[in-house]
C-alpha positions as CSV (number, residue, x, y, z in Angstrom):
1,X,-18.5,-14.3,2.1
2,X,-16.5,-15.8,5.1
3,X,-15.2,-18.4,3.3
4,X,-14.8,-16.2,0.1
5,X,-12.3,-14.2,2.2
6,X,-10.7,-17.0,4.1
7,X,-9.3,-18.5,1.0
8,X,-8.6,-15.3,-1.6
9,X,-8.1,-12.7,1.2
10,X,-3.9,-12.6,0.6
11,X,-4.7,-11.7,-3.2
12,X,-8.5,-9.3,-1.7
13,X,-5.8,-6.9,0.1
14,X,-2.8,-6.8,-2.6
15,X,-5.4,-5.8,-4.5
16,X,-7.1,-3.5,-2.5
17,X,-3.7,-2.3,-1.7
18,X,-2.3,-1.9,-5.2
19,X,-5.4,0.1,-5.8
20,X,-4.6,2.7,-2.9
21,X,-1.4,3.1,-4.5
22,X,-2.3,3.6,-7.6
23,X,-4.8,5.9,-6.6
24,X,-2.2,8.0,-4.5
25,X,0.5,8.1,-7.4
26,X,-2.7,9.8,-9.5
27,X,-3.1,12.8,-6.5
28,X,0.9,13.1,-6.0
29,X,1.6,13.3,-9.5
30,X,-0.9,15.4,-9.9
31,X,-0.3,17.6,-7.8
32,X,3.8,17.8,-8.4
33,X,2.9,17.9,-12.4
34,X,0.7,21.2,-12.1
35,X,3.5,22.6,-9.4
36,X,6.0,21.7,-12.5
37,X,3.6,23.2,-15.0
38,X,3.2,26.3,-12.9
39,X,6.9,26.8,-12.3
40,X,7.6,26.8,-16.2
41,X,5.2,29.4,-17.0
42,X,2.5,26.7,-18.1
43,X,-1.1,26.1,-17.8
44,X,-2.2,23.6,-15.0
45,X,-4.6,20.6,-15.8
46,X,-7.4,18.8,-14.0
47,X,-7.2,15.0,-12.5
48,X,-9.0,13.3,-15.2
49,X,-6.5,15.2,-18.2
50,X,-3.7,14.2,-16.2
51,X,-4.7,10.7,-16.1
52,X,-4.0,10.5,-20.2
53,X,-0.5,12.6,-19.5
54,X,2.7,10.7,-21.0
55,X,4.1,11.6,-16.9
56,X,1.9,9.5,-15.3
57,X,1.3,7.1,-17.3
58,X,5.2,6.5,-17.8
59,X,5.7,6.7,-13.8
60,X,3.3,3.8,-13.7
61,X,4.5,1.5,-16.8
62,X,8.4,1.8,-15.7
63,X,7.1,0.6,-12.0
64,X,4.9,-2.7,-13.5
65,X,7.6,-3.2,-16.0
66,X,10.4,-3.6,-13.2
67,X,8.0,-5.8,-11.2
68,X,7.2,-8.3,-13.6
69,X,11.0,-8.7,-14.4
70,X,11.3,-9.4,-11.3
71,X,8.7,-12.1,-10.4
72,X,9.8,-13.9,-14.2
73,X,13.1,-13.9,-12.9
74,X,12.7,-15.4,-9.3
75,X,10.4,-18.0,-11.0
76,X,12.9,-19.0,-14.2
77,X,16.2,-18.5,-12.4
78,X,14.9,-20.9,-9.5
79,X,14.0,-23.5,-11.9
80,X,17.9,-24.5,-12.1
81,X,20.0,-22.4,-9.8
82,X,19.9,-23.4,-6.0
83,X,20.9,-20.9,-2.8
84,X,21.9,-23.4,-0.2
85,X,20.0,-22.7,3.1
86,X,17.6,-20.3,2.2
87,X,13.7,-20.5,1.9
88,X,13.9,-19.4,-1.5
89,X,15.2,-22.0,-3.3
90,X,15.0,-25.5,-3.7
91,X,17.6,-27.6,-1.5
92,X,20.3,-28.9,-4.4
93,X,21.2,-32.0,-2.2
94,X,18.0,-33.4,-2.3
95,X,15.1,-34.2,-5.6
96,X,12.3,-31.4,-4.5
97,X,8.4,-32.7,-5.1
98,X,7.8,-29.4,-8.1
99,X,10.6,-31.4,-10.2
100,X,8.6,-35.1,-9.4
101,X,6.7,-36.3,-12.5
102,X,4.2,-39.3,-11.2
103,X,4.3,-42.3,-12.4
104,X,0.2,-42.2,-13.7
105,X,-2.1,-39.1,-14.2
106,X,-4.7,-38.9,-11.5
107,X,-8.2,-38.6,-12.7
108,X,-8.7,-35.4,-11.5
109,X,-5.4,-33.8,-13.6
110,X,-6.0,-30.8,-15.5
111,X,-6.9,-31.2,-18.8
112,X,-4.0,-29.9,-20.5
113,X,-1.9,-32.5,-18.8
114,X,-4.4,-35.2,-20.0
115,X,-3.9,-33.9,-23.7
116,X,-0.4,-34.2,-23.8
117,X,2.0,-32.8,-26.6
118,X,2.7,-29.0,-26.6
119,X,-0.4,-28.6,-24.8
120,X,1.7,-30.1,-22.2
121,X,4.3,-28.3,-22.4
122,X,2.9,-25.1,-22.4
123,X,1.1,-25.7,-19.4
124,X,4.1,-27.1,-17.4
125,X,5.4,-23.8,-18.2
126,X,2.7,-21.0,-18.0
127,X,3.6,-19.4,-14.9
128,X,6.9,-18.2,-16.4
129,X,5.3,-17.5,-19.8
130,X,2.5,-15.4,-18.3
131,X,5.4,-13.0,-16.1
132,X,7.7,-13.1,-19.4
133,X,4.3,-11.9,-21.5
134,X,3.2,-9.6,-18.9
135,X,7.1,-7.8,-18.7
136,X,7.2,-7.4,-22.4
137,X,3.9,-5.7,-22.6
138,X,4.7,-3.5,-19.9
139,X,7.9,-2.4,-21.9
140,X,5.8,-1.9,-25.2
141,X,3.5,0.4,-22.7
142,X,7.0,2.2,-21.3
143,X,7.8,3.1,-24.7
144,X,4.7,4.6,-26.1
145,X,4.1,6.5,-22.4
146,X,7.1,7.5,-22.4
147,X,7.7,8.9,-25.6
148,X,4.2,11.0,-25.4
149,X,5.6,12.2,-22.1
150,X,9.3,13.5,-23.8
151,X,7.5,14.7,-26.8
152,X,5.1,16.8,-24.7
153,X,8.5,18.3,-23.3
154,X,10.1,18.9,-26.8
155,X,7.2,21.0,-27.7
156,X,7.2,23.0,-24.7
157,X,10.6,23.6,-25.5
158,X,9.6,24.5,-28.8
159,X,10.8,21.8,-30.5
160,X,8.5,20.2,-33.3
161,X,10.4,16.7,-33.7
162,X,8.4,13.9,-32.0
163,X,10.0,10.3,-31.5
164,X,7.9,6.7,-32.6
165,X,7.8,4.6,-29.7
166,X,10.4,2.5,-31.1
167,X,12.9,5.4,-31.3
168,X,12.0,6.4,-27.8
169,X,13.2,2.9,-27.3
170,X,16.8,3.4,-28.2
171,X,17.5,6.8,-26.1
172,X,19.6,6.9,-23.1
173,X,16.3,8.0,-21.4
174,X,14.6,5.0,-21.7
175,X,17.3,2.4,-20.9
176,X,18.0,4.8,-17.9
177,X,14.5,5.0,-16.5
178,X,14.5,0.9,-17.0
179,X,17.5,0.2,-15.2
180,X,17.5,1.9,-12.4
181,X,14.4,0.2,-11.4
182,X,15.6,-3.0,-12.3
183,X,18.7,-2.9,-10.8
184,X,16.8,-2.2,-7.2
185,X,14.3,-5.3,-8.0
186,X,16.6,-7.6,-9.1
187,X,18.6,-6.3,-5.3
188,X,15.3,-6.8,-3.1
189,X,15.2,-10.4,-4.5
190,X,19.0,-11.0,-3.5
191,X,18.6,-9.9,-0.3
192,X,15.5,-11.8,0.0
193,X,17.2,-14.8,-0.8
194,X,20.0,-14.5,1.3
195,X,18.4,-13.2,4.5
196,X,15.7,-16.1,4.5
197,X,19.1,-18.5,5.0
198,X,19.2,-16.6,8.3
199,X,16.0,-14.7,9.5
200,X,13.1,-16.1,10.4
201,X,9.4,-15.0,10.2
202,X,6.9,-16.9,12.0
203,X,3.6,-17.8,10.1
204,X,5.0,-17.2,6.7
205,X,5.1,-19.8,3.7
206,X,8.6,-17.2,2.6
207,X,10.3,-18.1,5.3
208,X,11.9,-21.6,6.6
209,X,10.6,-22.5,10.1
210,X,11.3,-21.1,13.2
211,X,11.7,-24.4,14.7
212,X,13.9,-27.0,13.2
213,X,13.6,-30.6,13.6
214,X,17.5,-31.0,14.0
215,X,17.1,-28.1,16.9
216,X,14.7,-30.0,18.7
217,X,15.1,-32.0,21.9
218,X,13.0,-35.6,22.7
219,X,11.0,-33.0,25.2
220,X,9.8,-31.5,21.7
């Protein structure tokens, strides 16, 4: 167990963390949805009904859906575009090891490498793939949330004229629910990039080191 946390405890507490969260976003929302319910003249529901509501499950779809944007765009965009100086990109003056190809496969290389062909390829570039996959899905599960939650409100408002997920696609409320939260993402990686050109944080792999060799003296 020591050594199971030793070398998976970074992804043990995101996890552990993200499941908190998740858990607290179910008791909030709860909560605010019945006070919503109550103030409109309608009929509170328990936890476990408002688990299948289209308002949390849209609260939680439009959050994953920003996130993954996010993480496929760090990882494409800093295949071939440079931010001099900072931690988060590779240096453009000098040929970074991710981009070296050696000269022989080791043994030991996955398998997919040792197949060659498309196989290759597709390997090479699986990471991006997987956050590109993983956005798209969380938009298809945006749409169909969100359209359960804004035809629950149409027939509350006595309107019987439900949306298809792919029309709740093309409404201003869609489009505004997505950008908003990926204009702050796509932010929190700027800054990120640009403060780790001048901030430091010991200990972290995210940040450059505290302690350059160019800073140091023949005492160091």
């Amino acid at each position: 167990m020591k050594s199971v946390w030793r070398n998976n405890g970074l992804s043990i507490v995101l996890f552990l963390l993200f499941a908190i969260f998740l858990v607290g976003t179910a008791f909030a929302g709860h909560r605010n949805y019945n006070q919503d319910q109550q103030q409109h003249g309608g009929s509170a529901v328990s936890l476990a009904e408002y688990l299948g509501e289209g308002d949390f499950l849209e609260a939680v779809t439009e959050n994953w859906e920003s996130e993954f944007l996010q993480m496929a765009m760090f990882v494409l965009l800093t295949v071939f575009l440079y931010q001099k100086g900072s931690a988060e990109s590779k240096d453009p003056d000098e040929d970074e090891s991710v981009d070296a190809a050696p000269a022989a496969l080791p043994a030991d290389a996955p398998w997919p490498l040792r197949r060659g062909g498309l196989l290759r390829k597709f390997y090479e570039n699986s990471l991006g793939l997987a956050l590109t996959v993983l956005f798209l899905a969380s938009i298809w599960l945006h749409a169909v949330s969100g359209a359960k939650a804004y035809n629950q409100e149409l027939a509350e408002h006595g309107i019987d004229d439900p949306l298809s997920s792919l029309e709740y696609a093309g409404t201003a409320r869609f489009w505004f629910e997505s950008f908003q939260n990926w204009q702050s993402e796509l932010l929190a990686i700027f800054a990120m990039v640009v403060l780790s050109i001048y901030l430091r944080q010991k200990g972290s792999p995210e940040s450059k080191p505290v302690h350059w060799p160019h800073h140091r003296t023949g005492s160091d």
